[in-house]
C-alpha positions as a Markdown table, in Angstrom:
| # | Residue | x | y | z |
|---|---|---|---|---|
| 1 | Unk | 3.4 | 14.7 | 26.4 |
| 2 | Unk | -0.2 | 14.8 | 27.0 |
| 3 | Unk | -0.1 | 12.4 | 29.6 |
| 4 | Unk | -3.2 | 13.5 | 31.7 |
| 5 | Unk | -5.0 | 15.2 | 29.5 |
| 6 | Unk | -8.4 | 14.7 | 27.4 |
| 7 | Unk | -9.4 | 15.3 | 24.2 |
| 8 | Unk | -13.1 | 15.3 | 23.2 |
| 9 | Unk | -13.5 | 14.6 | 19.2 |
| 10 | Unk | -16.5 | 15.4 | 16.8 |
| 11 | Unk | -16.9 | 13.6 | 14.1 |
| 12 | Unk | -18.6 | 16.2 | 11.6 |
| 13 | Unk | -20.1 | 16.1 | 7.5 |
| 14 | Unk | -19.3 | 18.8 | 5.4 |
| 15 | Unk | -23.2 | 20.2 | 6.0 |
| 16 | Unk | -22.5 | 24.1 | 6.6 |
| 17 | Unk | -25.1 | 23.6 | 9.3 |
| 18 | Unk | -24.0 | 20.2 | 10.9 |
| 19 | Unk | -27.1 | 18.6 | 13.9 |
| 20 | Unk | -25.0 | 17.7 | 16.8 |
| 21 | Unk | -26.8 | 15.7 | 19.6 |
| 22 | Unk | -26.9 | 17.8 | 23.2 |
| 23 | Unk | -24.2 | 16.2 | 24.7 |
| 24 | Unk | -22.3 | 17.4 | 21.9 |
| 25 | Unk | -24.0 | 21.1 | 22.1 |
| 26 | Unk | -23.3 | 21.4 | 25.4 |
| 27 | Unk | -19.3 | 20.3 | 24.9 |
| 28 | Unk | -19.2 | 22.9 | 22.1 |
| 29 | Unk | -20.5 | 25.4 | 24.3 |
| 30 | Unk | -18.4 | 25.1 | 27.3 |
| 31 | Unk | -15.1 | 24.4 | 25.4 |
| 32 | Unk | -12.5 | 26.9 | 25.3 |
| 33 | Unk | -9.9 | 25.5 | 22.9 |
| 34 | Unk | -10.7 | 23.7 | 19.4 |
| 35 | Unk | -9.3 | 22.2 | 16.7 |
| 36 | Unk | -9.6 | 21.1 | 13.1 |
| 37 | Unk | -8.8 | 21.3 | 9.6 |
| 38 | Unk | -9.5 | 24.4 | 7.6 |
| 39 | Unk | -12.8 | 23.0 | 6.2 |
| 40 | Unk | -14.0 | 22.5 | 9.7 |
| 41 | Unk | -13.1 | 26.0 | 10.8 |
| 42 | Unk | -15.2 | 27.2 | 8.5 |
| 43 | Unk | -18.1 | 25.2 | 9.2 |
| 44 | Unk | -17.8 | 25.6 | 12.8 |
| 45 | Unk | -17.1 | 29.5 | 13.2 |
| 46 | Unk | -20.3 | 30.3 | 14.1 |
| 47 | Unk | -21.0 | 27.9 | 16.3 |
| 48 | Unk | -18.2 | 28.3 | 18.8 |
| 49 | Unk | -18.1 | 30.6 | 21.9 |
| 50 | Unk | -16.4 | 34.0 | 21.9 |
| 51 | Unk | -13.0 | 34.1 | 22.4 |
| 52 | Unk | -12.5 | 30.7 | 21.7 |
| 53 | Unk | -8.4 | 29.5 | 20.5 |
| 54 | Unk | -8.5 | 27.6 | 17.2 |
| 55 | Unk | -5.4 | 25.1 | 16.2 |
| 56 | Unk | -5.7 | 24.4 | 12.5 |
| 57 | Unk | -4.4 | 20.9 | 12.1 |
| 58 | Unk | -2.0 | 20.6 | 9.1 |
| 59 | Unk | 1.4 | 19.3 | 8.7 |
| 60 | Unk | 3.7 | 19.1 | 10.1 |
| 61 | Unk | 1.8 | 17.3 | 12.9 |
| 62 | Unk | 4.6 | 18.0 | 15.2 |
| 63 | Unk | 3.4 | 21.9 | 15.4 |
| 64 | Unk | 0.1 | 20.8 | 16.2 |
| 65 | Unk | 0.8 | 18.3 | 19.4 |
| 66 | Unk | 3.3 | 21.0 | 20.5 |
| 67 | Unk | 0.5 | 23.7 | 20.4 |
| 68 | Unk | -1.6 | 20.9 | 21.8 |
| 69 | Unk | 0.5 | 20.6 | 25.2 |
| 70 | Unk | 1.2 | 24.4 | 25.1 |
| 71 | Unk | -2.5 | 24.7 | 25.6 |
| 72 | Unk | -2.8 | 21.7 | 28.2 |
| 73 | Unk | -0.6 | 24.0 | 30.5 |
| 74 | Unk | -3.7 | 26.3 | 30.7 |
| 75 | Unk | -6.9 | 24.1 | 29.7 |
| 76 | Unk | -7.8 | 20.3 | 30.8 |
| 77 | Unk | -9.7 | 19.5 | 27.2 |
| 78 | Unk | -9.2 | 20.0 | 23.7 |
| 79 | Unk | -12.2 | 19.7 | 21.2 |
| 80 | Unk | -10.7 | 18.9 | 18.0 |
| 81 | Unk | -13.7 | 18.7 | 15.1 |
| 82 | Unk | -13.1 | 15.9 | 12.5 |
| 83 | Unk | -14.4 | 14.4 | 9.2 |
| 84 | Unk | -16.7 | 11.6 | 9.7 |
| 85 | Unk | -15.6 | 8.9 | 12.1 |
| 86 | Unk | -12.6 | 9.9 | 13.6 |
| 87 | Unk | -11.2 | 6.4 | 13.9 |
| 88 | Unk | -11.4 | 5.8 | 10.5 |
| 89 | Unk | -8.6 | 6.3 | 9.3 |
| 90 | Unk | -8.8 | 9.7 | 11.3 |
| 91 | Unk | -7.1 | 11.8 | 13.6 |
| 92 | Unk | -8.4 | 9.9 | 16.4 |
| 93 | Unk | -5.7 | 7.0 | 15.6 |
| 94 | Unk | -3.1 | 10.0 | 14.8 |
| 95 | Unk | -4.1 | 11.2 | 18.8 |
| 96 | Unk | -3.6 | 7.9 | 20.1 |
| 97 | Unk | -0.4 | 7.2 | 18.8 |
| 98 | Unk | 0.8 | 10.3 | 19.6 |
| 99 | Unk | -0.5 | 10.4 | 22.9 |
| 100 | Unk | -1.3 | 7.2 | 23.9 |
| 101 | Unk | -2.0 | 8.5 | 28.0 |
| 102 | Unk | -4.7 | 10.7 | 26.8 |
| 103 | Unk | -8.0 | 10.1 | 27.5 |
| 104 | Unk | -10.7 | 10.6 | 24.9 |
| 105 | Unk | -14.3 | 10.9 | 24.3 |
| 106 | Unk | -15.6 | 10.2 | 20.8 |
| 107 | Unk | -18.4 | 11.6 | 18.9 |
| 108 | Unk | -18.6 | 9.5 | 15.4 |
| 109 | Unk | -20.3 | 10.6 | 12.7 |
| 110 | Unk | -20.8 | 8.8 | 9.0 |
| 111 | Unk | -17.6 | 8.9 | 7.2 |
| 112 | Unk | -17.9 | 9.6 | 3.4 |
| 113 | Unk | -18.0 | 6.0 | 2.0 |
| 114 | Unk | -20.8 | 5.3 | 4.1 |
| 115 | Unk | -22.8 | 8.2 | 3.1 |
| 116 | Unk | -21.4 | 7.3 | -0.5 |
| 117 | Unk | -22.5 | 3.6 | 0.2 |
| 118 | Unk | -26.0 | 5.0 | 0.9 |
| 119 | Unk | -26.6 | 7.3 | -2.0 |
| 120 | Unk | -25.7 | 4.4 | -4.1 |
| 121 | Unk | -27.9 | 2.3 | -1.8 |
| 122 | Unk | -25.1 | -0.3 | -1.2 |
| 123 | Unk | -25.0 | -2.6 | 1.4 |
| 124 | Unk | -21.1 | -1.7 | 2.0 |
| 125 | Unk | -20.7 | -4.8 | 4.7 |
| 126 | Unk | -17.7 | -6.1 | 2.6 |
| 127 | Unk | -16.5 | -3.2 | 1.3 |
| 128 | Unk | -13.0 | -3.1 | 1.1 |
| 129 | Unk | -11.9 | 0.6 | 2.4 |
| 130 | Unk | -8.5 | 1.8 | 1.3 |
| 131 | Unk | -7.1 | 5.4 | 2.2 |
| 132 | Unk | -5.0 | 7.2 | -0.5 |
| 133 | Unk | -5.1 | 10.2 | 2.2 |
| 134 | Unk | -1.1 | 11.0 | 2.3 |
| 135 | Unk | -0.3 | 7.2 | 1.5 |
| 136 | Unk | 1.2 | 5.3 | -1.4 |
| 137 | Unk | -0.9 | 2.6 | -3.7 |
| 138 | Unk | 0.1 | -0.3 | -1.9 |
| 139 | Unk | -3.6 | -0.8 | -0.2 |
| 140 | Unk | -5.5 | -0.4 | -3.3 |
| 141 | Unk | -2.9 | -1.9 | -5.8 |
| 142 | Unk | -3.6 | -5.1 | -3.2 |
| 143 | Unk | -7.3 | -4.6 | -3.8 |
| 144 | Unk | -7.3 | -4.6 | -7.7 |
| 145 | Unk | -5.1 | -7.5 | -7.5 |
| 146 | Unk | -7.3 | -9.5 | -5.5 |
| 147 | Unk | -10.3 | -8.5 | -7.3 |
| 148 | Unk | -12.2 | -7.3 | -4.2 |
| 149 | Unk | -16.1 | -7.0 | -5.3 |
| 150 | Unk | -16.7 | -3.3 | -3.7 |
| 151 | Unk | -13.5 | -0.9 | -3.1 |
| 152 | Unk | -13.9 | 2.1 | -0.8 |
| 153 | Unk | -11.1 | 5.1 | -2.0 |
| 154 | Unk | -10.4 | 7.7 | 0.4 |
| 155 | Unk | -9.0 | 10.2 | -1.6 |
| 156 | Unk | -6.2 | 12.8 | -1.5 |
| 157 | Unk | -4.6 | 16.0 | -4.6 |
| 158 | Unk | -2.4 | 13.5 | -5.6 |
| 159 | Unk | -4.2 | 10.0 | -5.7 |
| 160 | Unk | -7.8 | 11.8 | -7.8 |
| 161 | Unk | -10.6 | 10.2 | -9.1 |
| 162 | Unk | -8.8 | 10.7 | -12.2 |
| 163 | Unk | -5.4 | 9.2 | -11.4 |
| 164 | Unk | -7.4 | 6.0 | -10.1 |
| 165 | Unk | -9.4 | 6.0 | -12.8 |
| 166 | Unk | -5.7 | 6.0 | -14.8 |
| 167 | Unk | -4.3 | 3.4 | -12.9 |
| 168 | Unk | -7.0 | 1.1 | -13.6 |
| 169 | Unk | -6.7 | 1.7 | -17.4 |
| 170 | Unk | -2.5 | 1.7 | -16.9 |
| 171 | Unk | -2.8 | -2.0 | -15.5 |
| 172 | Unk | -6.0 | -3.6 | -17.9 |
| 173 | Unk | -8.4 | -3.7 | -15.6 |
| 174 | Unk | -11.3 | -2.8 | -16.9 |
| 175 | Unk | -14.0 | -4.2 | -14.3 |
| 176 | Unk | -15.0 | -2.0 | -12.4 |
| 177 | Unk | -17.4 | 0.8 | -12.9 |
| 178 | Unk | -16.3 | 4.2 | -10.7 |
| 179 | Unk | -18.9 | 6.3 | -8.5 |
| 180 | Unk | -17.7 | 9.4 | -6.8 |
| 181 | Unk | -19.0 | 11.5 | -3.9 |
| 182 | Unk | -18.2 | 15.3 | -3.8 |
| 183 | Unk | -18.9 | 17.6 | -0.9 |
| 184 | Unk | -21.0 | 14.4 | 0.7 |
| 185 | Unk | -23.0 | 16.4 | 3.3 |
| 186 | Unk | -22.8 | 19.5 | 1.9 |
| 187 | Unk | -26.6 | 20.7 | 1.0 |
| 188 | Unk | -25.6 | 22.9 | -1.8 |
| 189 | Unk | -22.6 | 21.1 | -3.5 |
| 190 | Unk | -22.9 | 17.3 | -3.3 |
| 191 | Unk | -22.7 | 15.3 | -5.9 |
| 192 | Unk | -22.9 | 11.7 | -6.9 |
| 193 | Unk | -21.4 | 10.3 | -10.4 |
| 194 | Unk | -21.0 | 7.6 | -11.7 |
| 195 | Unk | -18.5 | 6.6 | -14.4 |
| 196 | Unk | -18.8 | 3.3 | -17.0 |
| 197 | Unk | -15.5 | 1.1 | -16.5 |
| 198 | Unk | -14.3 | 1.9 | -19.8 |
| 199 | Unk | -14.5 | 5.7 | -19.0 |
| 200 | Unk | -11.7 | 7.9 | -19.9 |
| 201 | Unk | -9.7 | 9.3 | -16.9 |
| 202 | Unk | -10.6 | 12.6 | -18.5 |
| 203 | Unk | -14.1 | 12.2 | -17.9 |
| 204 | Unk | -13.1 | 12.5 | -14.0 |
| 205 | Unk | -11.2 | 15.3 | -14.4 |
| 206 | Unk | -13.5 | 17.9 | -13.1 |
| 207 | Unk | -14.3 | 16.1 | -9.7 |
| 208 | Unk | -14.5 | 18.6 | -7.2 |
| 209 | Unk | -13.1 | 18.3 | -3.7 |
| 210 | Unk | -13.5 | 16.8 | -0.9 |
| 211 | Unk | -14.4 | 13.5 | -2.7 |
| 212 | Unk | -14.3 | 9.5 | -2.3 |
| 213 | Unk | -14.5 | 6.9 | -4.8 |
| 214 | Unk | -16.0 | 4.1 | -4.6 |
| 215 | Unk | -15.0 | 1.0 | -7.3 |
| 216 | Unk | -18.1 | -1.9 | -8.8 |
| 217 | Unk | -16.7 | -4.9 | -10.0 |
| 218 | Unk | -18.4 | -5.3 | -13.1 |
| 219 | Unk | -17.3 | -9.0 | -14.0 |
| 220 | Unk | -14.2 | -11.4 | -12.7 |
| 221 | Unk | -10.8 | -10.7 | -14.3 |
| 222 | Unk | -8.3 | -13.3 | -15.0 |
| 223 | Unk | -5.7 | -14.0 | -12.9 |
| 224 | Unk | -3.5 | -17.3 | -13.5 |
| 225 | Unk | -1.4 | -19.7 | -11.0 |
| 226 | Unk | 1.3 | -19.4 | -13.4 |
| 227 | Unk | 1.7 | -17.6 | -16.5 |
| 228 | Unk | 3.2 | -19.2 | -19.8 |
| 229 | Unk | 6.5 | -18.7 | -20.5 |
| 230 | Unk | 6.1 | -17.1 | -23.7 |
| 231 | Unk | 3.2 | -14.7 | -22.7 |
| 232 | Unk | 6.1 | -12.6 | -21.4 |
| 233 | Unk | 7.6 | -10.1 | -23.3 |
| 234 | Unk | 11.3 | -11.5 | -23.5 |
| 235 | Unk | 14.8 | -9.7 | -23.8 |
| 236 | Unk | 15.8 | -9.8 | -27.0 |
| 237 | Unk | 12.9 | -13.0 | -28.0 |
| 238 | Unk | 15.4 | -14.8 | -25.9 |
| 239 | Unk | 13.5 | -17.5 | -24.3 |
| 240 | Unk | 16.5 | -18.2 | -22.1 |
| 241 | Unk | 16.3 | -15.7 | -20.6 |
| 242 | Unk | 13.6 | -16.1 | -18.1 |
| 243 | Unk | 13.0 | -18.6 | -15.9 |
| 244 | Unk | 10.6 | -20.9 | -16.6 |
| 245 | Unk | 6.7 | -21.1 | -15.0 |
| 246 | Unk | 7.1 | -24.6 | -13.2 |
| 247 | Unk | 10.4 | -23.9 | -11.6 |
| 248 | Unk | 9.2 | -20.1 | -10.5 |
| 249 | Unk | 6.3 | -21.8 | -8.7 |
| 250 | Unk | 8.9 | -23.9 | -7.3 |
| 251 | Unk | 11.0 | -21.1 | -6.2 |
| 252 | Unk | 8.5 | -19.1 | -5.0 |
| 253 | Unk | 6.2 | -21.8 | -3.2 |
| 254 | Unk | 9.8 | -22.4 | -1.6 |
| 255 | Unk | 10.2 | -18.5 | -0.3 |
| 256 | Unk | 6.9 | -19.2 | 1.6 |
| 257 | Unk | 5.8 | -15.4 | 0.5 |
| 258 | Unk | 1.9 | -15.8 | 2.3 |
| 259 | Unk | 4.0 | -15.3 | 5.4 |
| 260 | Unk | 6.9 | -12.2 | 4.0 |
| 261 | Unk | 6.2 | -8.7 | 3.7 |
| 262 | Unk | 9.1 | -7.2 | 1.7 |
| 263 | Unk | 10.5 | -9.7 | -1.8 |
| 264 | Unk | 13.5 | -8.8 | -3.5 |
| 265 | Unk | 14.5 | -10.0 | -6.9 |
| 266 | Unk | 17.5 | -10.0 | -7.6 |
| 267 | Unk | 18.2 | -10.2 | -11.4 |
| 268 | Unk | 14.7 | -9.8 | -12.5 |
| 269 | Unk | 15.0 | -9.5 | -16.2 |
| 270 | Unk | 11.8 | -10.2 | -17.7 |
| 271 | Unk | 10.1 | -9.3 | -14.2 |
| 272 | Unk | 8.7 | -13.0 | -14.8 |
| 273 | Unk | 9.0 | -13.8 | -10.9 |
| 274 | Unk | 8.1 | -10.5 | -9.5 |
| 275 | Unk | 5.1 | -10.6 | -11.4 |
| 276 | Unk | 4.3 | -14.0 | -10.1 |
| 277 | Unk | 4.7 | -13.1 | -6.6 |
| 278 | Unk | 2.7 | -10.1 | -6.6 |
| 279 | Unk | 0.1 | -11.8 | -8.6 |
| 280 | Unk | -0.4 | -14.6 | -5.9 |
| 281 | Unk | 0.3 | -12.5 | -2.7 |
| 282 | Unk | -0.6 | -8.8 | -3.2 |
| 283 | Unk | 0.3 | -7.9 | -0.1 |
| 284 | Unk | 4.1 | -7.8 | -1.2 |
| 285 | Unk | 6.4 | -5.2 | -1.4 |
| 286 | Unk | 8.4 | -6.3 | -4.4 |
| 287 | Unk | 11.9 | -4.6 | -5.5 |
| 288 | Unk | 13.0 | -5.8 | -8.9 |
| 289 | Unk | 16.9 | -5.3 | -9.2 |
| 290 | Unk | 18.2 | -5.5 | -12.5 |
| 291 | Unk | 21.6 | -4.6 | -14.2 |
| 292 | Unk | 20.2 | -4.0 | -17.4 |
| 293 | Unk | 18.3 | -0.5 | -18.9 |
| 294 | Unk | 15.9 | -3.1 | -20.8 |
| 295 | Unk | 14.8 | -4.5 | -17.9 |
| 296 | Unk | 12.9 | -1.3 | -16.6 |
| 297 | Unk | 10.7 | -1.4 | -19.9 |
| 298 | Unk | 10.7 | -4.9 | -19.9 |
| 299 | Unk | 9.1 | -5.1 | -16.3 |
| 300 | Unk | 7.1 | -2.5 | -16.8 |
| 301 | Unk | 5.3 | -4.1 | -20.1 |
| 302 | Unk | 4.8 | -7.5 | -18.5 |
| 303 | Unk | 2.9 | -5.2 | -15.4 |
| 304 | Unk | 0.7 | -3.5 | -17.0 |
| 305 | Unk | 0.0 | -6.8 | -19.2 |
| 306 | Unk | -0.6 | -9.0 | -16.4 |
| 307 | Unk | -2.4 | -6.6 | -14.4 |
| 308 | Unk | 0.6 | -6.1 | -11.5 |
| 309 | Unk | 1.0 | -2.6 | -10.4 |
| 310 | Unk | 3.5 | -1.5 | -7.7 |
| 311 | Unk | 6.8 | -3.3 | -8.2 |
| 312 | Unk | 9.2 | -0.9 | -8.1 |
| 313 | Unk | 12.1 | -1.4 | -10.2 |
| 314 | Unk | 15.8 | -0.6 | -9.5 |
| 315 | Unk | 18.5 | -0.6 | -12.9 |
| 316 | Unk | 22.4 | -1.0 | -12.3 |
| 317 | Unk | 24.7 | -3.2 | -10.4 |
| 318 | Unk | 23.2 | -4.3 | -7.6 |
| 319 | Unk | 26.7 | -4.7 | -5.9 |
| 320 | Unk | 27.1 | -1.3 | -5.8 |
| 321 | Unk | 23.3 | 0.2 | -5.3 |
| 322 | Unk | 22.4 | 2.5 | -2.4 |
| 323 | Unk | 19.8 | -0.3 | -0.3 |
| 324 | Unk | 20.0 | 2.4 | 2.7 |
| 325 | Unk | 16.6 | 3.6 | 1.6 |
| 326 | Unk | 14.6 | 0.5 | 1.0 |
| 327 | Unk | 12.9 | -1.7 | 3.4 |
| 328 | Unk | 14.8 | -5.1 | 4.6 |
| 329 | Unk | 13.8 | -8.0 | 2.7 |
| 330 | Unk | 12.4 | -11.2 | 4.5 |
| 331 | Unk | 12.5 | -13.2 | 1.1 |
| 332 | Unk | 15.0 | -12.7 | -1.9 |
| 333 | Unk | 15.4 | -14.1 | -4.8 |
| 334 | Unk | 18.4 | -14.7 | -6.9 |
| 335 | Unk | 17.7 | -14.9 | -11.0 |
| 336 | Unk | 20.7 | -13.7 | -11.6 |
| 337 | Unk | 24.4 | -12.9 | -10.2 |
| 338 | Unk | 26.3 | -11.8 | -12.9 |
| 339 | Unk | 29.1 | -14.0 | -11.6 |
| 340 | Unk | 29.3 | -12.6 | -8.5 |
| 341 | Unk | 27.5 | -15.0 | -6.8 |
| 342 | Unk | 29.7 | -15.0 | -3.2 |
| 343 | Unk | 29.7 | -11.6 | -3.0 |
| 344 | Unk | 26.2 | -11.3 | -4.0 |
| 345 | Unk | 24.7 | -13.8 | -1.4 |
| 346 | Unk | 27.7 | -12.3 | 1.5 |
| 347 | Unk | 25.4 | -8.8 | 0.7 |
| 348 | Unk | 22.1 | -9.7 | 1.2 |
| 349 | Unk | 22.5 | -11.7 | 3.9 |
| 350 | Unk | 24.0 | -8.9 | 5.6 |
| 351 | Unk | 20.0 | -6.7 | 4.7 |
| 352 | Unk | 18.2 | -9.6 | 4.7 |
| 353 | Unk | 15.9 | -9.9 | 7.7 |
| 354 | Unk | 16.5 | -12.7 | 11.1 |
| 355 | Unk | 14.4 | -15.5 | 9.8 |
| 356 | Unk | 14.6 | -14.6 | 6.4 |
| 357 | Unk | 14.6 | -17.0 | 3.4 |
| 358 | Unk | 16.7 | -16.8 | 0.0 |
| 359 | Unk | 16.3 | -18.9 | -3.1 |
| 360 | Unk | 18.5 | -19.9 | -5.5 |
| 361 | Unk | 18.2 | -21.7 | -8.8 |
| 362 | Unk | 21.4 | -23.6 | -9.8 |
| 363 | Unk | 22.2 | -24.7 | -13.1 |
| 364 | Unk | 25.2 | -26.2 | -12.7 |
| 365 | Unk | 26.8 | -28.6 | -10.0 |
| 366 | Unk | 29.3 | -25.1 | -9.7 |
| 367 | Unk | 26.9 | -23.0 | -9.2 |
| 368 | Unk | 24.9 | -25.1 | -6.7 |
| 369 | Unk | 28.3 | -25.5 | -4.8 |
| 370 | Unk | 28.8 | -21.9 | -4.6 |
| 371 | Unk | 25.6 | -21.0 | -3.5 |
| 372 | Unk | 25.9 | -23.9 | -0.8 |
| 373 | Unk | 29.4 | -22.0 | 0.6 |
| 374 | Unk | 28.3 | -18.9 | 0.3 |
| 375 | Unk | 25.3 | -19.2 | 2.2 |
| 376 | Unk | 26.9 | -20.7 | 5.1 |
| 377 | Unk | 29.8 | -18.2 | 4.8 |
| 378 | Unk | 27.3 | -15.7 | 5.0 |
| 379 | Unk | 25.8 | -17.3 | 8.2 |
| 380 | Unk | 22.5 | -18.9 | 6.3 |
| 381 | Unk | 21.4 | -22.2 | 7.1 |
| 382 | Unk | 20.8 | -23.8 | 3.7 |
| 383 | Unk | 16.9 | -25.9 | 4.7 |
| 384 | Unk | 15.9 | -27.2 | 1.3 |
| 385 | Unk | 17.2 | -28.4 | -2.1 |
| 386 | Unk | 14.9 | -29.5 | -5.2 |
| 387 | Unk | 16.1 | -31.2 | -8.3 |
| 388 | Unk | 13.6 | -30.5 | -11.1 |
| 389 | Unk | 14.1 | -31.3 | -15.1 |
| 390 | Unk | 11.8 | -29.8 | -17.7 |
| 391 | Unk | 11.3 | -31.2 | -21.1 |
| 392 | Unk | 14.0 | -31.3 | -22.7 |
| 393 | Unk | 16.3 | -29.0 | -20.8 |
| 394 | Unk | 18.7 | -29.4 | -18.3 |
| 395 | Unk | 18.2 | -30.0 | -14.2 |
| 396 | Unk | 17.9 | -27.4 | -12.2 |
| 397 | Unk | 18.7 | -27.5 | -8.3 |
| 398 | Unk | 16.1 | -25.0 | -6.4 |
| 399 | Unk | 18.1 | -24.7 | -3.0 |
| 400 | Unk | 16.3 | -22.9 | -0.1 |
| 401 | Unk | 18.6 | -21.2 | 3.0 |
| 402 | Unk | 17.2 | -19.3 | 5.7 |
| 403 | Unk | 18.7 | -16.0 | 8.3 |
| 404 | Unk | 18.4 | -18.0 | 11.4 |
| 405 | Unk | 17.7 | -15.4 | 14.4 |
| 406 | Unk | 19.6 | -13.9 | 16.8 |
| 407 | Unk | 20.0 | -15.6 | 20.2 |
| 408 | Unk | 20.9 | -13.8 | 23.2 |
């Protein structure tokens, strides 16, 4: 589709009487089929020729592209009219990937956290942009984590001034003092706030749209190599019960996470090693499987304690849980097997991805010998074993094993 075809994009504000350079006039006035969102419809309708075709872009996209070649039958260009620069985060990307023979001409304009950045006066070099735009936290969970000094916040209905403004107060972190940008560009309605970080989500709740957001740090928040043991909140007070800070280093230092994507914890509990992980690498997508109901409020306690949003959390048997929907690990760890241990390893090695590693803390001679057959039963390749004693309590064997990757 759209193999020899071209598509000229203009990157406009939301000023209801947009300056476009000649070139750009000229394109405008020649073109006879354009596209755009709603908002850019209405800024534009003036301004195009008579008789003119108009695709609205919404989802699904898939109506759009085949409107798109419909049109291609008939026309050599499409001008399609988008916000800002439309290869950030814009439909230019969405054209490329969807029609990656196209050719293109590009007309950028500023996007709104650069016209944000310059009503706050902001030299937004390290800025760290993140689009909420019809996509989950993960981006901007990583950002918070990592205490980035200036956050950029593309917007969307769902993912509000106000719900990031609730997220930050959800999770502790209150360091960072909020601006927002409404109708940048727009001579009549722009405005620029800004919010104290100990505002009330509430106090955002009136932000008019289009809008962006972009995040101050205010001062550096805390964030440990290892948290002690009895920070947690535990099951029951049962110290026990989680496993304890050197060994998780161990274990996790073992799983070589800098380099995963997708962590699985398998018997979480207290969450004490999810936590861990996504404390040190953000970037993680961490699943937290664990048998008990506790373990949901438990984990979600120790998150919003520790200042660790985005681990998603999955209750019952893992033995019998639907994994159809989630993302293959590259790293797993097992806290707990419920005595199940060969069947448990015999399952995720089956999800678990080629070159893969899984980590297992034995605390008995059995256990370590299970986990050693299993493995290879499994077709792991067991690569590392750790003996490690802590005060007073008994050894424990870290053991490392590994998916190796298919050869042909």
């Amino acid at each position: 589709m759209c193999e020899t075809k071209r598509f000229v994009i203009i990157g406009i504000s939301d000023s209801a009487s947009p300056f476009f350079l000649p070139e750009v006039e000229s394109v405008i006035v020649s073109g006879k089929v354009f596209s755009g969102g709603e908002r850019h419809r209405e800024i534009m309708r003036s301004r195009l020729p008579a008789g003119a075709r108009w695709i609205d872009i919404r989802v699904p996209l898939g109506d759009v592209f085949r409107q798109y070649e419909e049109c291609f039958a008939q026309h050599d260009e499409i001008i399609v009219f988008a916000s800002g620069d439309p290869f950030f985060y814009g439909f230019a990307s969405t054209i490329r990937r969807e029609c990656p023979d196209a050719t293109m001409r590009v007309f950028p304009t500023f996007n709104s956290l650069q016209m944000l950045a310059h009503r706050l006066q902001l030299p937004y070099e390290s800025l760290c942009a993140v689009s909420l735009t019809g996509r989950p936290w993960d981006r901007f969970d990583e950002a918070v984590i990592r205490g980035e000094a200036l956050i950029g916040c593309l917007t969307d209905h769902h993912h509000t001034p106000q719900a990031i403004c609730q997220r930050l107060a959800d999770y502790g972190y209150d360091n960072y003092a909020i601006a927002v940008g409404e109708n940048l560009g727009n001579e009549e309605k722009e405005r620029v706030r800004q919010f104290a970080p100990t505002a009330a989500p509430e106090e955002l709740a009136a932000c008019e749209t289009p809008n962006c957001v972009i995040l101050r740090r205010t001062k550096l928040r805390n964030r440990p190599f290892g948290i002690p043991d009895s920070a947690f909140h535990l099951l029951d007070g049962r110290e026990k019960m989680i496993t304890k800070m050197p060994i998780r280093l161990l274990a996790l230092s073992m799983l070589d996470l800098r380099h995963r994507h997708t962590f699985w914890d398998v018997g979480s509990c207290t969450g004490s090693v999810s936590i861990e992980a996504k404390l040190q690498f953000p970037h993680l997508h961490v699943n937290a499987f664990e048998v008990r109901q506790e373990g949901r409020t438990l984990l979600d306690r120790n998150s919003r304690k520790f200042g660790v949003p985005g681990i998603a959390c999955i209750i019952g048997d893992f033995l019998e849980a639907d994994l159809s929907c989630l993302a293959a690990p590259d790293a797993v760890f097992i806290g707990g097997h419920g005595g199940r241990l060969p069947e448990m390893v015999q399952r995720l090695g089956q999800v678990l991805q080629a070159d893969g590693t899984m980590v297992f803390n034995a605390v008995s001679e059995e256990s370590r010998r299970l986990f050693v057959e299993s493995t290879a039963q499994a077709g792991l390749t067991l690569v590392g074993e750790m003996r490690i004693a802590i005060d007073t309590h008994n050894p424990i064997v870290t053991l490392k094993a590994i998916k190796p990757s298919k050869t042909v």
